[in-house]
C-alpha positions in Angstrom: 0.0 0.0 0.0 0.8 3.6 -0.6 -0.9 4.6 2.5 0.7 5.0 6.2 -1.5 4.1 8.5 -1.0 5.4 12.3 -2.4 4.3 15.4 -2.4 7.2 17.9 -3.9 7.1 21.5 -4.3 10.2 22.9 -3.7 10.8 26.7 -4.9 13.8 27.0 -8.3 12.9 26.4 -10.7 11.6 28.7 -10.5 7.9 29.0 -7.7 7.8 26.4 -9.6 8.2 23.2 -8.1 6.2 20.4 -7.6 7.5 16.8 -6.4 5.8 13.4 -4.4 8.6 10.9 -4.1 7.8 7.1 -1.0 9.4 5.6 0.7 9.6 1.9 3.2 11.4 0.5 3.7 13.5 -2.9 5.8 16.0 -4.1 8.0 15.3 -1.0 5.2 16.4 1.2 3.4 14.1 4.0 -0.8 14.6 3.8 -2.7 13.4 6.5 -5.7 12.1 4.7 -7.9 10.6 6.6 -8.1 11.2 10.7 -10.4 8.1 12.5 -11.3 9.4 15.9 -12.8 6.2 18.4 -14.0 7.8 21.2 -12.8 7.0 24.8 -15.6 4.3 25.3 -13.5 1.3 26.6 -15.5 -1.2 23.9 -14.4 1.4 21.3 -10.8 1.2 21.8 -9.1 -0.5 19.1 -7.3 -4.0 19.8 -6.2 -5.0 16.9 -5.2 -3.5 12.9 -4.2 -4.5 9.6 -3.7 -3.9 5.8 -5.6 -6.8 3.8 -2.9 -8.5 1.9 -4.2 -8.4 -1.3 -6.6 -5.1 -1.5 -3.9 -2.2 -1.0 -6.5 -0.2 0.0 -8.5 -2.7 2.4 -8.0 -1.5 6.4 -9.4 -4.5 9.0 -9.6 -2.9 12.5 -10.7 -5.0 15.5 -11.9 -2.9 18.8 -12.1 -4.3 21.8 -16.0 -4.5 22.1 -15.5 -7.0 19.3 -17.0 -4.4 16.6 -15.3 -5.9 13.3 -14.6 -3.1 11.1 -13.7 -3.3 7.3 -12.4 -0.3 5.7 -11.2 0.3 1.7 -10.9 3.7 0.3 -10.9 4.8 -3.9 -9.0 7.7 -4.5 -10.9 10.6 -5.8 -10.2 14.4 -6.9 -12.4 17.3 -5.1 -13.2 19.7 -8.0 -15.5 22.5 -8.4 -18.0 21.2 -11.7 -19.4 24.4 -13.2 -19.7 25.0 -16.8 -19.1 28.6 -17.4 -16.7 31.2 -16.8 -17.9 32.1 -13.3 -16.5 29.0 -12.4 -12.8 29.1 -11.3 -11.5 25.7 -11.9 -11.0 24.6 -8.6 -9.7 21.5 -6.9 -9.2 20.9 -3.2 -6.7 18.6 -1.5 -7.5 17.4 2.3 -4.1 18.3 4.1 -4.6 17.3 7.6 -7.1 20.3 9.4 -6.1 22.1 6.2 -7.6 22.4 2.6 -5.1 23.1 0.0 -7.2 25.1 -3.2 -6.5 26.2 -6.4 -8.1 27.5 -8.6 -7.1 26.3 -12.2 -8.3 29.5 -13.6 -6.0 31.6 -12.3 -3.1 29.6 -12.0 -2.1 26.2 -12.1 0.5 24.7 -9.7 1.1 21.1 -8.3 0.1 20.5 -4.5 1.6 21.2 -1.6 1.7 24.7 -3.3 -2.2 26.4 -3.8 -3.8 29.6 -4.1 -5.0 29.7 -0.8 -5.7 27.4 1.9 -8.8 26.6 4.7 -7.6 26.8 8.0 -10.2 24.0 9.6 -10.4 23.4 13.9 -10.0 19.5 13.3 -8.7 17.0 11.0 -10.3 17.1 7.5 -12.4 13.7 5.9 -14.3 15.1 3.2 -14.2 18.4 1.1 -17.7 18.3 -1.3 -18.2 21.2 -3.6 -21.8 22.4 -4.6 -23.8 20.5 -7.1 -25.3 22.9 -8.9 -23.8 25.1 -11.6 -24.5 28.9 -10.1 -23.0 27.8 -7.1 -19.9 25.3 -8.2 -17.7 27.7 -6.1 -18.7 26.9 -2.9 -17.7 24.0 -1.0 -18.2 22.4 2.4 -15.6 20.6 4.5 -16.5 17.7 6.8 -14.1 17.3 10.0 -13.4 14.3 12.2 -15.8 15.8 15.3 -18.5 15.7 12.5 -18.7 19.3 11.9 -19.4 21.0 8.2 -17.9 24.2 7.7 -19.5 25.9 4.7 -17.7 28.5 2.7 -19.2 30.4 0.1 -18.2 33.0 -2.3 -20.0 36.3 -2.8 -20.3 40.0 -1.9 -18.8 39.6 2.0 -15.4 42.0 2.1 -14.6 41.0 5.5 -11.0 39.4 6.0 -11.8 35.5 6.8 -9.4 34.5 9.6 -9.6 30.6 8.7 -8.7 31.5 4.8 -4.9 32.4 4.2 -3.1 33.0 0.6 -1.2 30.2 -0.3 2.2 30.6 -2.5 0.4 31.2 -5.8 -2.1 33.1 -4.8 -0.4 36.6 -5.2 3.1 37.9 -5.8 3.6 39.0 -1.9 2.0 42.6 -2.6 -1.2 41.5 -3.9 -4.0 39.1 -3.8 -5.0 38.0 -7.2 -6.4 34.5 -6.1 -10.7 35.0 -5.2 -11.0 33.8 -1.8 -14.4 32.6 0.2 -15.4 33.4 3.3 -16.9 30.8 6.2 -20.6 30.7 6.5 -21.3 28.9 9.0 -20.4 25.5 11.2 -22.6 22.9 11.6 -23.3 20.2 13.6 -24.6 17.1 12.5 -27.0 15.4 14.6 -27.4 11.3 13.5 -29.5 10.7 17.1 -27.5 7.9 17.8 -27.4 6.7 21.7 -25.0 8.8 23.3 -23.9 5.3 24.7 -24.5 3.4 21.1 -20.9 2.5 19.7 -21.0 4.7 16.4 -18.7 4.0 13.5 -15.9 6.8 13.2 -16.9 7.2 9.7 -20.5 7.3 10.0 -21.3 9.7 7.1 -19.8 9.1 3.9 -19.9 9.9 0.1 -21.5 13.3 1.1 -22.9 15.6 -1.8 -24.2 18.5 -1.5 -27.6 18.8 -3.6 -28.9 22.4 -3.2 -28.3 25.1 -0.7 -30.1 23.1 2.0 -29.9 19.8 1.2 -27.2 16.8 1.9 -26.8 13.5 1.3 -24.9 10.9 2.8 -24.4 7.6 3.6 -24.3 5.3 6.6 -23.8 2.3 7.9 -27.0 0.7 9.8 -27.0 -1.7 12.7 -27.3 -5.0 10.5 -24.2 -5.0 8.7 -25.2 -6.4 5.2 -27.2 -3.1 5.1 -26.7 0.9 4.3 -28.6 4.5 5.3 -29.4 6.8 3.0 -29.7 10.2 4.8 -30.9 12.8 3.1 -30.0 16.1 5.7 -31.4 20.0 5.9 -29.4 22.9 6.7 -30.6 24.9 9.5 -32.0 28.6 7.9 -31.1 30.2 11.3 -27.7 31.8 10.1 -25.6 33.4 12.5 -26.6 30.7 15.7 -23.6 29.8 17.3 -24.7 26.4 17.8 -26.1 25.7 14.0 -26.9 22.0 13.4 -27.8 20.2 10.1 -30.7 17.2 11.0 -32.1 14.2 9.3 -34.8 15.0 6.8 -35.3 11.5 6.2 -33.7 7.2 6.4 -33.8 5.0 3.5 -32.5 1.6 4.3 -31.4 -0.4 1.6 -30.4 -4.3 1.4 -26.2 -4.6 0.9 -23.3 -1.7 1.1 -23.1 1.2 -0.7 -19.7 2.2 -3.1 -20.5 5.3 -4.6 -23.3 8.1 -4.9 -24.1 10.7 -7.9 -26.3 13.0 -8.1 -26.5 15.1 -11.6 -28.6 18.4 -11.1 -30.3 19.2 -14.4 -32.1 15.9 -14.0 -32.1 15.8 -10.6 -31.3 11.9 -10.3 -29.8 9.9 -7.9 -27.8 6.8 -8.2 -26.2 4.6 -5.8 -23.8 1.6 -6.9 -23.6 -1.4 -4.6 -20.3 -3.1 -4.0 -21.9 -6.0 -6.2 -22.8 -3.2 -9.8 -26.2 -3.1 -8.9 -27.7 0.1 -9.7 -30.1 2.0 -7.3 -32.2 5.8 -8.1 -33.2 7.2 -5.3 -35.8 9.3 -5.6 -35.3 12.6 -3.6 -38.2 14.4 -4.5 -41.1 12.0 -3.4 -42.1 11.4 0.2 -40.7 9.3 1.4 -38.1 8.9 -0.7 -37.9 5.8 -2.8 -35.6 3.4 -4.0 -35.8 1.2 -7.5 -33.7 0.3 -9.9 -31.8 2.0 -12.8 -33.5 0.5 -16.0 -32.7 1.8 -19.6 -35.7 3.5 -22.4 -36.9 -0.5 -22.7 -37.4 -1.1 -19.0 -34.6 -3.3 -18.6 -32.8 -3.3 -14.9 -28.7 -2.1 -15.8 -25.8 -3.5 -13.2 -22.4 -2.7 -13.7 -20.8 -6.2 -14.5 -17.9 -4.8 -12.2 -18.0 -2.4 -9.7 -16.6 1.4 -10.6 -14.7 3.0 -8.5 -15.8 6.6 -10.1 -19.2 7.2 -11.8 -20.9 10.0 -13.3 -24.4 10.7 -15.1 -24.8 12.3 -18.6 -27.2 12.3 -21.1 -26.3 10.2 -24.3 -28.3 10.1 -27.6 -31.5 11.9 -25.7 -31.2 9.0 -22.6 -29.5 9.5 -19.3 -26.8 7.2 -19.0 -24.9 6.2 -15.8 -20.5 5.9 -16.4 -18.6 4.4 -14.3 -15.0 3.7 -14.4 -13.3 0.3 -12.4 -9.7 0.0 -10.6 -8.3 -2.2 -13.4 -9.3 0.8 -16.3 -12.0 -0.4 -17.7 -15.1 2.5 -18.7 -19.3 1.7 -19.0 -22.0 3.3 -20.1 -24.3 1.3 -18.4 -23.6 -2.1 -18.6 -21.7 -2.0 -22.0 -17.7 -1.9 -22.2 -16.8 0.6 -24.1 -13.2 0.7 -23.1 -10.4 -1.2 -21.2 -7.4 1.6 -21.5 -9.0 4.5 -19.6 -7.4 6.0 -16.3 -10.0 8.4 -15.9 -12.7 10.6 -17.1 -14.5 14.1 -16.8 -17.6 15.0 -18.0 
């Protein structure tokens, strides 16, 4: 594996809390990727921890409450996806409790160099840009305490404290790089049993749908089966103690490898670990779950599972692309090529 993985206990904390730190290097730079925090519950503490020895990406972690958990992570690059000039290009890269951006516009540099960087209060897990085109500049960062920090771009002057120019983002004199400014910090609320032993990943693949809408993923108590959250934004700006809360659950049979969402058709699709194909319908209540059929009505399942997928619109149909480990690209359930390292739509 490429990936250092790090087993930290921290004394400080009450009851010791235990944490697990993913780390890689480029560009003769160490990132810390990935930061697991396991609580100082004494059946959370972790007993035992491994790289599987075929699946360079596969983490086994054994706690001492005799949870069982299996880990494997895809990489993936953080980009801002809108389709006109407003949009600056930009792609994030998680840098322990910092966000390294830059904006491709403007400038184009490799990483650890940006044109500015997110100064977060934690470790950083996930960095989700917005979905929808007016608003592909603004992104939200998800932190090990399960906090989301938004930041947004618009007409606010004020100097942001927690956003700093990074070495391309001005000549020392001037700024030229466009900078955000933090909205807000939320809380997520998952009400779980403050007792309940609670995955350290328990939200994953989030995407941001519209200004106050998330979704997510989760792991539910029977293990061969996923959550679908779909979360609201608290509209009280400005409350010191914001908190984003469950709209609604889905539960769906088997585990869920990736999520898309395209917003000019405002589908959903999830991808099992087996190919299968799910759309989730967000806009019906309750939400619903079937499966992704072509014009004829037929159900479509990746014959392998993708490690990246998108959703365009082919020949008047939308069409679902994914992309595996071992380079080879669908549309749907046809091959339409085995040399491919990657894709952008």
């Amino acid at each position: 594996s490429t990936v250092l993985a790090v087993w930290l206990e921290d004394l400080q904390a009450d009851g010791n809390s235990d944490k697990i730190q993913l780390w890689t290097v480029g560009n003769y730079h160490w990132y810390l990727k990935q930061s697991l925090h396991f609580g100082s519950n004494a059946a959370s503490k972790i007993a035992f921890l491994t790289w599987d020895p075929l699946l360079p990406y596969k983490l086994h972690i054994l706690c001492q409450g005799w949870q069982y958990i299996s880990y494997e992570w895809y990489w993936c690059t953080d980009r801002s996806t809108g389709e006109d000039s407003c949009d600056l290009a930009s792609v994030a890269v998680i840098d322990g409790d910092k966000v390294l951006v830059t904006n491709f516009q403007q400038s184009v540099v490799p990483p650890p160099m940006c044109s500015y960087y997110i100064q977060l209060h934690a470790p950083v897990n996930q960095v989700v840009f917005h979905s929808e085109p007016e608003h592909s500049r603004d992104f939200c960062v998800l932190t090990a305490d399960n906090r989301l920090a938004v930041y947004r771009f618009g007409s606010n002057e004020s100097i942001d404290p927690t956003v700093k120019i990074g070495t391309a983002g001005g000549n020392g004199f001037r700024c030229s790089a466009v900078t955000p400014h933090l909205e807000q910090v939320y809380s997520i609320e998952l009400e779980k049993n403050k007792n309940e032993w609670m995955d350290p990943l328990n939200l994953r693949l989030l995407t941001w749908v519209n200004d106050s809408t998330f979704m997510a993923v989760g792991y539910a108590a029977n293990v061969s089966q996923s959550i679908i959250y779909q979360l609201g934004i608290s509209t009280e700006e400005g409350k010191e103690n914001a908190e984003i809360g469950i709209r609604s659950i889905v539960t769906v049979d088997g585990l869920v490898m990736s999520l898309c969402y395209n917003p000019k058709h405002r589908i959903v699709v999830l991808q099992m670990t087996d190919g299968q194909l799910l759309k989730y319908l967000c806009e019906s209540y309750p939400p619903l779950l079937e499966p992704w059929t072509d014009s004829s009505g037929s159900e479509i399942s990746f014959p392998q599972p993708c490690v990246q997928t998108a959703l365009c619109t082919i020949s008047g149909e939308v069409a679902v692309l994914g992309l595996t480990d071992r380079s080879h690209l669908y549309v749907n359930d046809a091959k339409v090529a085995t040399n491919m390292s990657s894709f952008i739509l």
